[in-house]
C-alpha positions in Angstrom: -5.0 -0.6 -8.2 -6.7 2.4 -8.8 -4.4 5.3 -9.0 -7.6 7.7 -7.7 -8.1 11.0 -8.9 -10.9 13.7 -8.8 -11.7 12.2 -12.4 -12.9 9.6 -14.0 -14.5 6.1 -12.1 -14.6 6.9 -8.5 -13.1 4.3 -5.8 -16.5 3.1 -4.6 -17.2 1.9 -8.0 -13.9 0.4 -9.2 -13.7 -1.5 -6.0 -17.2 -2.4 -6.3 -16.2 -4.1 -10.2 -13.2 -5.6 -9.0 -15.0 -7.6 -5.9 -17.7 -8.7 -8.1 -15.0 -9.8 -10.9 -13.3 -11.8 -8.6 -10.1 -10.2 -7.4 -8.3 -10.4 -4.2 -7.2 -6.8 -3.6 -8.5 -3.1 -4.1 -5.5 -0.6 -3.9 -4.9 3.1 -4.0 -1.7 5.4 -3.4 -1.4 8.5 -1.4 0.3 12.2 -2.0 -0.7 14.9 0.1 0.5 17.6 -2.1 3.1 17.8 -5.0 5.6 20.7 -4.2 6.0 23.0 -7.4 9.9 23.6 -6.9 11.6 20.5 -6.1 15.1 18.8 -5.6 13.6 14.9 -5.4 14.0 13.8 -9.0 10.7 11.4 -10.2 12.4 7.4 -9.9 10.9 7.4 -13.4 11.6 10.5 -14.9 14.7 11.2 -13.7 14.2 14.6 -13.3 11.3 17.2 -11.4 8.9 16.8 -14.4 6.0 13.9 -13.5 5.1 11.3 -15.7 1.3 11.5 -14.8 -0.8 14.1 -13.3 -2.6 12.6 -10.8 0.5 12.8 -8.5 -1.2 16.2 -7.6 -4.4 15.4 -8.0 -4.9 12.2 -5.6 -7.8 11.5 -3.3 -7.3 10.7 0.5 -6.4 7.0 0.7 -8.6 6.3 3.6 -11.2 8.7 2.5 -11.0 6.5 -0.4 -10.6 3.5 1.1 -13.6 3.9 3.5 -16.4 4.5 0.3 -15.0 1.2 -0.9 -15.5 -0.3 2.0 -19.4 1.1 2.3 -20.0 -0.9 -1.1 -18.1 -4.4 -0.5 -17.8 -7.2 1.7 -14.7 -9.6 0.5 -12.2 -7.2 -1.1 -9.2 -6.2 0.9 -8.2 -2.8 0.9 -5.2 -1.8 0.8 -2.5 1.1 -0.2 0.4 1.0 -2.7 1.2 2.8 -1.4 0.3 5.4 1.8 3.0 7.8 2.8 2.7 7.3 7.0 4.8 9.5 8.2 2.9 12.6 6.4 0.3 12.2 8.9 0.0 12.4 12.7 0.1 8.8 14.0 -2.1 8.7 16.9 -5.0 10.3 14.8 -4.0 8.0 11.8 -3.9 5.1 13.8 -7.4 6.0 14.8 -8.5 6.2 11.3 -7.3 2.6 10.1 -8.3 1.1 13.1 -11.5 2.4 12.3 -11.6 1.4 8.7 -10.1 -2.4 10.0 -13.7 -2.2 12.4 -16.1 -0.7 9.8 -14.7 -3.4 7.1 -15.0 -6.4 8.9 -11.3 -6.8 9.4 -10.0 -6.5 5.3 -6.9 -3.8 6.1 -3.5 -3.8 4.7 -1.1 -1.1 5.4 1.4 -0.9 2.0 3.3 1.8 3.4 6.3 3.5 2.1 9.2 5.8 2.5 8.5 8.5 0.6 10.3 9.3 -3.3 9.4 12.6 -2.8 11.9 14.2 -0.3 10.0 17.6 -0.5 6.8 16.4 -0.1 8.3 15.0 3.1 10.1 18.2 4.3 7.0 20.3 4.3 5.7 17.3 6.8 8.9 18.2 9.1 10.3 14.9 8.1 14.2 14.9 6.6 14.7 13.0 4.2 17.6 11.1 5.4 15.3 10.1 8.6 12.6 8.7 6.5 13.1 5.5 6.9 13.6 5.8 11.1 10.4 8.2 10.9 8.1 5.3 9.5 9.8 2.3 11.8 8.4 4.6 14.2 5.2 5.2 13.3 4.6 1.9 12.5 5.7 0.8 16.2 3.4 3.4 17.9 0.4 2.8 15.6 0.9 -1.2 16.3 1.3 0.2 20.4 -2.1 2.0 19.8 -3.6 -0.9 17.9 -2.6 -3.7 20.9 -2.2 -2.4 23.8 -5.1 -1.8 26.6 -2.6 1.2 28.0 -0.4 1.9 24.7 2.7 4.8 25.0 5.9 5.3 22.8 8.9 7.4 23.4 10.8 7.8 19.8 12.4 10.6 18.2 9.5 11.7 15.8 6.7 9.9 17.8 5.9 10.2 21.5 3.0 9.8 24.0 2.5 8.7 27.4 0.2 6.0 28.4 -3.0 6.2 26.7 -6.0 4.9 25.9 -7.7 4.2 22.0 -10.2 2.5 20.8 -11.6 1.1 18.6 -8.8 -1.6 17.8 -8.8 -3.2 14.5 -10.7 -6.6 14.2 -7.6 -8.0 12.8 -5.0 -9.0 15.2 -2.6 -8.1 13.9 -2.5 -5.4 10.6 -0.5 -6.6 7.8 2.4 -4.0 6.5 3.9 -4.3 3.2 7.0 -2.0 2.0 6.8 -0.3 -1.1 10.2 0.3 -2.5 13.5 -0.8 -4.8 15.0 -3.7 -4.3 17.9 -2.9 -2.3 20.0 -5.0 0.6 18.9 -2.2 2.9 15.3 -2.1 2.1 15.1 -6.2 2.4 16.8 -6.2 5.7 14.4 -3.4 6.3 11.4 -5.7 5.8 12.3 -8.6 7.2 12.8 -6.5 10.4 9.5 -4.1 10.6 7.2 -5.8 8.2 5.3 -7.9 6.6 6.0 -8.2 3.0 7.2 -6.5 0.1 5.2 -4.4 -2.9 7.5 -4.2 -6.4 8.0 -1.4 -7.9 7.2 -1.3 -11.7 10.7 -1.1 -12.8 12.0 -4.1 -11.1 11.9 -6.4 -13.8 14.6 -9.2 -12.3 12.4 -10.6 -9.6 14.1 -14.0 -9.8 17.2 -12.6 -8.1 15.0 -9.6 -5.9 13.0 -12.6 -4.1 15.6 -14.9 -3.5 17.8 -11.8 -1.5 14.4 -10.9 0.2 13.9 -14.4 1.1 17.6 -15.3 2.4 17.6 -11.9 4.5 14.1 -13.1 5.9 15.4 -15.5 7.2 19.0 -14.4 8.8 17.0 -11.9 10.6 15.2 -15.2 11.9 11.7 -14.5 10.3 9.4 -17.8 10.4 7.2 -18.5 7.1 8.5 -16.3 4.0 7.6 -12.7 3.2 4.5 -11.5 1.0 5.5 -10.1 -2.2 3.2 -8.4 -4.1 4.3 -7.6 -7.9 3.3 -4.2 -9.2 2.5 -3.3 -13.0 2.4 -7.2 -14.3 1.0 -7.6 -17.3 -1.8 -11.5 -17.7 0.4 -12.9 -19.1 -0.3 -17.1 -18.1 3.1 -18.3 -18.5 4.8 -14.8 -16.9 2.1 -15.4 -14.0 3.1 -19.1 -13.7 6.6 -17.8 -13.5 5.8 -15.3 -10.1 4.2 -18.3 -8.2 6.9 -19.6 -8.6 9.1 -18.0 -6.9 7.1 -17.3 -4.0 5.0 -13.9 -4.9 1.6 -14.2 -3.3 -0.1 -11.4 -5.7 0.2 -9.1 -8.4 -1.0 -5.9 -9.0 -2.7 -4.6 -11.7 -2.8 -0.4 -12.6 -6.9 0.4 -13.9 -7.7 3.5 -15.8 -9.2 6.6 -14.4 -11.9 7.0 -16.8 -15.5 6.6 -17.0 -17.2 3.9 -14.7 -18.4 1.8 -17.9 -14.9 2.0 -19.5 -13.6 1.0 -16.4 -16.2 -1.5 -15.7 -15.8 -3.3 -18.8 -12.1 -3.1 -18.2 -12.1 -5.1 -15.3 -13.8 -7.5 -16.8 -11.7 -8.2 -19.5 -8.4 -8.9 -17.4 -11.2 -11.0 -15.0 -11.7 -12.9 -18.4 -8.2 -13.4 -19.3 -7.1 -14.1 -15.3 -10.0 -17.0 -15.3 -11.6 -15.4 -12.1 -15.1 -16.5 -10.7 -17.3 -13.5 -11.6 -20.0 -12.8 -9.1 -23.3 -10.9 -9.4 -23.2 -7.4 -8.9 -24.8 -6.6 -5.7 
């Protein structure tokens, strides 16, 4: 995961590293803006104050996403995560449909609910409808991605019958949740998605996927979730450990910095992972 910036390695060129290394995954997160005054404390911080300053300084995902694409042919791409409901749907569903065609199919949609209240509000989404807002727009982008003749009536999204193409190569997009390990967030999941993204502060993922798993399955979901840890460290016997318990991939945080640093980054953790390193093409 690149946490992208107007800095350092761009995400053509981390993306670029990572498929030739040999991972799985390229990821970046979204923020539109930072609001200067602010109620929504950071889940980190615990207070207004950020612990990094690319929170206001990130590129487009998509934007970012699409460049990746241009240079790679096996990498998925993927956010961790994209804020939705910050965007209109129709044109966004437009835009990752288009990025599912372009790619060759390699789209996932780590979506989540949005920390950032304020950030939120200045989209016209409350905060305390956050989580109906992106069930929504997750519906009516999947309408838009499926249907010949797609329409939606909801309380923040609504169109009448209507045409779109292109539709995503991928039958069906996969969504991932990125948020804290809660009852309601699980139950959340195992209704409107795919799969669940960690946060780094859940350290206690024995207990977290066996709740994810047993809700999964009351709300009579076939096959088990994707859970994809973020911030892990390569650490074998840690690794070993995830597997384990039914996580399908973790996620590791690269540097903004120069492309060589970054480069040779990559290829270290490829080195201590024991992935198949490619050519660079």
């Amino acid at each position: 995961m690149l946490f992208t910036s107007d800095r350092g390695i761009t995400p053509a060129s981390a993306a670029r590293a990572a498929e030739a290394a040999g991972f799985a995954t390229f990821y970046v997160p979204e923020h539109t803006h930072i609001p200067v005054k602010r109620e929504s404390p950071h889940p980190r911080t615990g207070d207004a104050s950020l612990p990094d300053d690319r929170y206001s300084r990130t590129l487009d995902p998509w934007v970012a996403l699409a460049t990746a694409a241009a240079v790679t042919t096996r990498i998925r791409l993927s956010t961790a995560v994209a804020l939705p409901v910050e965007s209109d749907p129709i044109t966004l569903a437009k835009t990752i449909a288009s990025l599912d065609h372009l790619s060759g199919g390699r789209v996932t949609l780590g979506a989540g609910f949005g920390w950032n209240v304020d950030e939120l509000t200045d989209h016209g989404v409350p905060g305390n409808r956050r989580r109906t807002a992106l069930r929504e727009y997750l519906e009516a982008m999947s309408a838009l991605w499926t249907s010949e003749e797609a329409s939606y009536d909801g309380e923040f999204v609504s169109f009448g019958p209507s045409w779109a193409w292109p539709k995503p190569i991928q039958a069906h997009i996969p969504v991932l949740l990125g948020a804290g390990p809660t009852e309601k967030t699980f139950r959340w999941i195992a209704r409107h998605a795919d799969g669940w993204i960690t946060t780094p502060a859940d350290s206690d993922l024995d207990g977290h996927v066996a709740l994810l798993k047993e809700i999964w399955l009351a709300e009579g979901r076939s096959g088990a979730p994707r859970i994809c840890a973020l911030g892990e460290r390569p650490d074998r016997d840690r690794l070993a450990h995830l597997d384990s318990l039914g996580v399908t991939e973790t996620i590791f945080g690269l540097p903004d910095r120069e492309p060589d640093e970054v480069e040779a980054w990559i290829g270290r953790l490829a080195g201590k992972l024991g992935l198949a390193v490619s050519p660079a093409v």
